[in-house]
TORVEX-237918 format. One record per residue (C-alpha): x, y, z negated; residue number from 0. Coordinates in pm, 1 decimal, decimal comma. Last residue first. Layout:
<rs>
<<X Y Z> NUM>
...
</rs>
This chain:
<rs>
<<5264,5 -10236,1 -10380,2> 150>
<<5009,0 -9991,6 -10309,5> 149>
<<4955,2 -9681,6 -10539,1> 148>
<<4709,9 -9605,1 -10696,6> 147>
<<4722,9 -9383,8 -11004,1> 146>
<<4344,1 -9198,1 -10987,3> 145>
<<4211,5 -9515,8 -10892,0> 144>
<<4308,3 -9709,9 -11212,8> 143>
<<4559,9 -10002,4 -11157,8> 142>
<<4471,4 -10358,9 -11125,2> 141>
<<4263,2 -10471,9 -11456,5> 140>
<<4411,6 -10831,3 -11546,3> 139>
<<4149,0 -11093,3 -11491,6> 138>
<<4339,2 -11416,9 -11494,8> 137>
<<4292,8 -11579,9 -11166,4> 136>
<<4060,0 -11311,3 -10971,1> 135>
<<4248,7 -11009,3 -11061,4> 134>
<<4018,0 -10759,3 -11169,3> 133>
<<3872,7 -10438,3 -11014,9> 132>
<<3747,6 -10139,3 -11172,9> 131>
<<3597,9 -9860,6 -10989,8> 130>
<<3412,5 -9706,6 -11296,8> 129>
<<3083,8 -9720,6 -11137,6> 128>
<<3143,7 -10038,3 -10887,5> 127>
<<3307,5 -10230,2 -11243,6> 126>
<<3415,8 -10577,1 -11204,1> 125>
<<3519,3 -10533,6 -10814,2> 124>
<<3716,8 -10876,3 -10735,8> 123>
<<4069,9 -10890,9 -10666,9> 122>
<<4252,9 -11113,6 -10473,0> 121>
<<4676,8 -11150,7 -10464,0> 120>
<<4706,9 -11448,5 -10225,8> 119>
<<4961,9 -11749,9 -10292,7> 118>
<<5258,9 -11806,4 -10092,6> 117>
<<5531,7 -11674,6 -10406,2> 116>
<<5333,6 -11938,8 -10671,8> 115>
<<5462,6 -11703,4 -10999,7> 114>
<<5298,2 -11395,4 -11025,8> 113>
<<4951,4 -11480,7 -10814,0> 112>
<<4956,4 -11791,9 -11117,6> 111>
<<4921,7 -11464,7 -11378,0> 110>
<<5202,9 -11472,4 -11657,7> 109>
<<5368,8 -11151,2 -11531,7> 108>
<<5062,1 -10965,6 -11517,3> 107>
<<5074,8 -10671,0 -11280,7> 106>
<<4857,2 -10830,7 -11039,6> 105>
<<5002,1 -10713,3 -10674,1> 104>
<<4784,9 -10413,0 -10472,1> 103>
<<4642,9 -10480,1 -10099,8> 102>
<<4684,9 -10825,0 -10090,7> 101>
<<4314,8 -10970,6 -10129,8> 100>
<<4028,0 -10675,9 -10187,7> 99>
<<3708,3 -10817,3 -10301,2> 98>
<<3387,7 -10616,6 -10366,4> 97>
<<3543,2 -10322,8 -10102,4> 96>
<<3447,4 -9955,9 -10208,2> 95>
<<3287,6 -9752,6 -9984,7> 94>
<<3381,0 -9684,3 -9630,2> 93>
<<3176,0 -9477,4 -9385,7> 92>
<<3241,4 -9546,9 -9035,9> 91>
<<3194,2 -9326,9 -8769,9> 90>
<<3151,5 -9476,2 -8346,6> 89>
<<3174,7 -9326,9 -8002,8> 88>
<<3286,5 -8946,8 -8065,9> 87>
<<3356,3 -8833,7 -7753,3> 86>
<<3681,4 -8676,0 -7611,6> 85>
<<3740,7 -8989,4 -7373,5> 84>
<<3699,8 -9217,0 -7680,6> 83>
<<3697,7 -9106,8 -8017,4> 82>
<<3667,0 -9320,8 -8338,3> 81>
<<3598,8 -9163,1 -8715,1> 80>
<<3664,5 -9298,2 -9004,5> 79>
<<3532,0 -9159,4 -9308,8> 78>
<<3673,5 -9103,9 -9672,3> 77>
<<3520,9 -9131,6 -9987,0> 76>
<<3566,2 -9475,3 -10075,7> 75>
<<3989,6 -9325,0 -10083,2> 74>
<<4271,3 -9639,4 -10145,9> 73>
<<4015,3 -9909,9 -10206,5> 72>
<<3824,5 -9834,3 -9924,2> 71>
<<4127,0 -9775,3 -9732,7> 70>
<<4203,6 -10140,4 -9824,5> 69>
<<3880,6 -10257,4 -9751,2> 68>
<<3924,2 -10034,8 -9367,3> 67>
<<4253,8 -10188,1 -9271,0> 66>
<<4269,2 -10029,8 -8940,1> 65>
<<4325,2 -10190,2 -8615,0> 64>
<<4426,1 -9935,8 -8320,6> 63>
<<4346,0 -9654,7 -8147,4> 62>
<<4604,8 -9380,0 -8017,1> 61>
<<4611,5 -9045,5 -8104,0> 60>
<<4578,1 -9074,6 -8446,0> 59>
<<4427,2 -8766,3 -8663,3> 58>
<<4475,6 -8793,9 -9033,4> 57>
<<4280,5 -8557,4 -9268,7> 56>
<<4295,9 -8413,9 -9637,1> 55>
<<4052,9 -8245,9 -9860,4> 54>
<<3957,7 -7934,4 -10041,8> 53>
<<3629,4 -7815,8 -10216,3> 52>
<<3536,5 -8193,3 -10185,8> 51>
<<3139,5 -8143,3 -9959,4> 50>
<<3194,7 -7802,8 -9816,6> 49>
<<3585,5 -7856,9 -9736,5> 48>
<<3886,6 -7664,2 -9712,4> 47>
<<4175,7 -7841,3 -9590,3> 46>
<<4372,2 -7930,6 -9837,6> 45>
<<4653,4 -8157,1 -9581,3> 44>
<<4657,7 -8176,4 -9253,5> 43>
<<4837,1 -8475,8 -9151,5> 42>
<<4897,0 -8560,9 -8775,6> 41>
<<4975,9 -8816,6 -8599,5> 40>
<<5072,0 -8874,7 -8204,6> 39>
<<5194,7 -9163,1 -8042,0> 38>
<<5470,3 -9447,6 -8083,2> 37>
<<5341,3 -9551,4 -8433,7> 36>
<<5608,0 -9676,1 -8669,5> 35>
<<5526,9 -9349,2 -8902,4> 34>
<<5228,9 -9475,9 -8917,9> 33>
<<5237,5 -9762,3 -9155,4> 32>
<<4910,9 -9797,1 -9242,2> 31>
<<4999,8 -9770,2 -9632,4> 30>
<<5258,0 -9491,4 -9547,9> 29>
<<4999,1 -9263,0 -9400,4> 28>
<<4730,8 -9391,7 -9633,2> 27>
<<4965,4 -9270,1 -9944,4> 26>
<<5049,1 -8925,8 -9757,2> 25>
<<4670,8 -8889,9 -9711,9> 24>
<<4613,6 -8904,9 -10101,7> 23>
<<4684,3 -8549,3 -10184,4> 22>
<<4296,2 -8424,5 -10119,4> 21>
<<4104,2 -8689,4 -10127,0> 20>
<<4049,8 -8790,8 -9753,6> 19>
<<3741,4 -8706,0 -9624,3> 18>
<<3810,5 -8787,3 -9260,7> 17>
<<4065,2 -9067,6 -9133,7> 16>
<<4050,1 -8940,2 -8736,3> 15>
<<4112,1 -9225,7 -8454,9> 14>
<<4212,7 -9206,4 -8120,3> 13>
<<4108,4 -9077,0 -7735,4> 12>
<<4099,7 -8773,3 -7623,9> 11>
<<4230,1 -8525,5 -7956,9> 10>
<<4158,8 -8225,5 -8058,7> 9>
<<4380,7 -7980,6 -8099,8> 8>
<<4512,0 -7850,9 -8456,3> 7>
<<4521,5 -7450,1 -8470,1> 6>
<<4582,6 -7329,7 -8809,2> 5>
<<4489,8 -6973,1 -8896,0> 4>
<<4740,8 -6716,5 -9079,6> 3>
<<4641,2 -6475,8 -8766,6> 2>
<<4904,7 -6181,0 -8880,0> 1>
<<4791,3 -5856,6 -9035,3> 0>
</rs>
């Protein structure tokens, strides 16, 4: 019978998003833009995992700025992971922001954020167990975690 294993190599120097619920690595992919990068990414997607039962990774070879409130919006779960010269030089854990400011746009057509173009969409966490957060001006519920999507 064929070897059905995966072989993904390591990488020097770069980032790895770890943890990543599995399906939502696609959304982070496009939320960071990566696709514009001029270096190596890879998804691997449900992966088997001790902790999830399956999850997703990103591996960047090449480091650079990463929005980590709005990946802590996107996944709290996942982990971010730096390597430099094949070491491991820093991990983050991310966890849900307590104000996010234009990651997702309020939905409400009457809210201020709606109708002044140049003014910030904010959210506040209302809820840390249900992962609720509000907009700041009229305190319409942004979308539900299981349906987020950036906009």
């Amino acid at each position: 019978m064929p070897d059905r294993s995966m072989k993904i190599d390591r990488i020097e120097n770069g980032i790895v998003i770890d943890h990543i619920k599995a399906g939502n690595s696609v959304k982070i992919y496009n939320y960071l833009n990566l696709a514009g990068l001029d270096c190596a990414v890879a998804i691997i997607k449900n992966v088997k995992s001790k902790r999830h039962g399956y999850k997703d990774l990103i591996k960047i070879e090449n480091n650079l700025d990463i929005d980590l409130e709005a990946l802590g919006y996107l996944d709290p779960d996942a982990t971010i992971t730096i390597i430099k010269n094949g070491e491991i030089i820093d991990k983050k854990i991310l966890k849900l922001p307590d104000r996010i400011k234009n990651i997702v746009k309020c939905k409400n057509p009457r809210c201020i954020s709606s109708i002044e173009q140049d003014l910030d969409h904010v959210f506040e966490l209302s809820d840390t167990a249900g992962a609720v957060y509000r907009c700041v001006y009229c305190q319409q519920e942004a979308v539900k975690t299981e349906d987020r999507v950036l906009s």
